[in-house]
C-alpha angles and dihedrals in degrees: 000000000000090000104085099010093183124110117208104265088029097064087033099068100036087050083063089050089059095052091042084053099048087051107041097028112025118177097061098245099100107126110232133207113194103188103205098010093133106126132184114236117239098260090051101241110097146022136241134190107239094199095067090069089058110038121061098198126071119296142193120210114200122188140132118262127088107263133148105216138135116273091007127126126193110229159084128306093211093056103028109188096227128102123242126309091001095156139033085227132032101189133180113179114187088349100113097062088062098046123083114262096239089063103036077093090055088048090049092052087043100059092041088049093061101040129083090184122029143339120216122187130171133184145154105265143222114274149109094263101043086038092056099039084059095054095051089049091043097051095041098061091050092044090049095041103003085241127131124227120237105200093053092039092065089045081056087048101040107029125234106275120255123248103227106037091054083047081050086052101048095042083064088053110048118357102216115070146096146175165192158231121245150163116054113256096208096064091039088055097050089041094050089044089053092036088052090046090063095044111113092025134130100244090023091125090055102050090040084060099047087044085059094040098056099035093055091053095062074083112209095327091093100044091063100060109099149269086052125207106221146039125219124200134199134189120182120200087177110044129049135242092275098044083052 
């Protein structure tokens, strides 16, 4: 199981980040700071830092938990312990959806505040599609194991960010910038229902692994189809409107 420790949407955004990265910062030296980026490993023991697997420069991974890695801080995003312009990139992929709205504001500063290139963010956004998706996959997991899940709870607690007011947010940051939206919802929904009916299991683990895998190798055909299920932003210090 190791062996590809990517799940789906996981591989999918930061996919995205090293793209992002070949494009707005070539050479592989830019120094990344993925706000967020701790993962758990497949067998749920440990922990790994996806970015690493992206970014060929070096990179710093700050989260929450208490973990002794490489590279990894303990912290908090909205008040992030380094000095100005530390980092080519200050980057949060799927992070805003699990902060409270009053100090998603504080997180954006924060991450503009520390980088002297870009700054890349990606989430899961208001709207009718992605709010019911996550109510049928909600309800699905406490129905099946009478358990609550803690990552769409705090969706439920905190609300999906809007577009448009975290594009209002960012453009007072930093001026040039844009985005888009990305990664099909229908797939993601079937994937993550398939994926929610093996969980518990006795061979769980191995049929997670070879979902992921062959999902990951349709390749991007299935990412364009629309609604979509996330929003990538992207502010540029360096470059101007029209490079953008």
């Amino acid at each position: 199981m190791t062996d590809f420790p990517w799940t789906f949407d996981q591989l999918q955004r930061y996919s995205v980040l090293r793209e992002f990265l070949t494009v707005f910062h070539p050479g592989g030296a830019a120094k990344v700071l993925d706000v967020g980026g701790l993962s758990p490993d497949r067998i749920g023991t440990g922990h790994w830092l996806p970015v690493r697997a992206v970014a060929a420069g070096e990179s710093v991974v700050l989260d929450r938990p208490d973990v002794d890695l490489p590279g990894y801080v303990r912290g908090d995003g909205t008040s992030l312990p380094f000095e100005d312009g530390s980092f080519d990139v200050a980057a949060a992929l799927d992070v805003l959806e699990h902060v409270p709205g009053e100090a998603r504001p504080d997180l954006l500063a924060e991450m503009a505040r520390v980088s002297r290139g870009s700054v890349f963010l990606c989430a899961p956004f208001r709207g009718p599609e992605n709010e019911t998706s996550d109510e049928l996959l909600f309800d699905q997991i406490k129905r099946t194991y009478g358990v609550e899940h803690a990552q769409l709870r705090e969706h439920r607690i905190h609300g999906l960010p809007d577009r448009e007011e975290i594009d209002r947010q960012l453009a007072r940051l930093i001026p040039s910038g844009g985005g888009f939206s990305y990664g099909s919802l229908l797939n993601w929904l079937l994937y993550q229902s398939i994926r929610n009916a093996f969980m518990l299991r006795r061979n769980t683990g191995a049929v997670h692994v070879l979902m992921d895998k062959w999902m990951a190798a349709q390749g991007g055909r299935l990412a364009f189809e629309r609604p979509h299920s996330r929003h990538f932003w992207i502010r540029s210090k360096i470059r101007t409107q029209a490079d953008v």
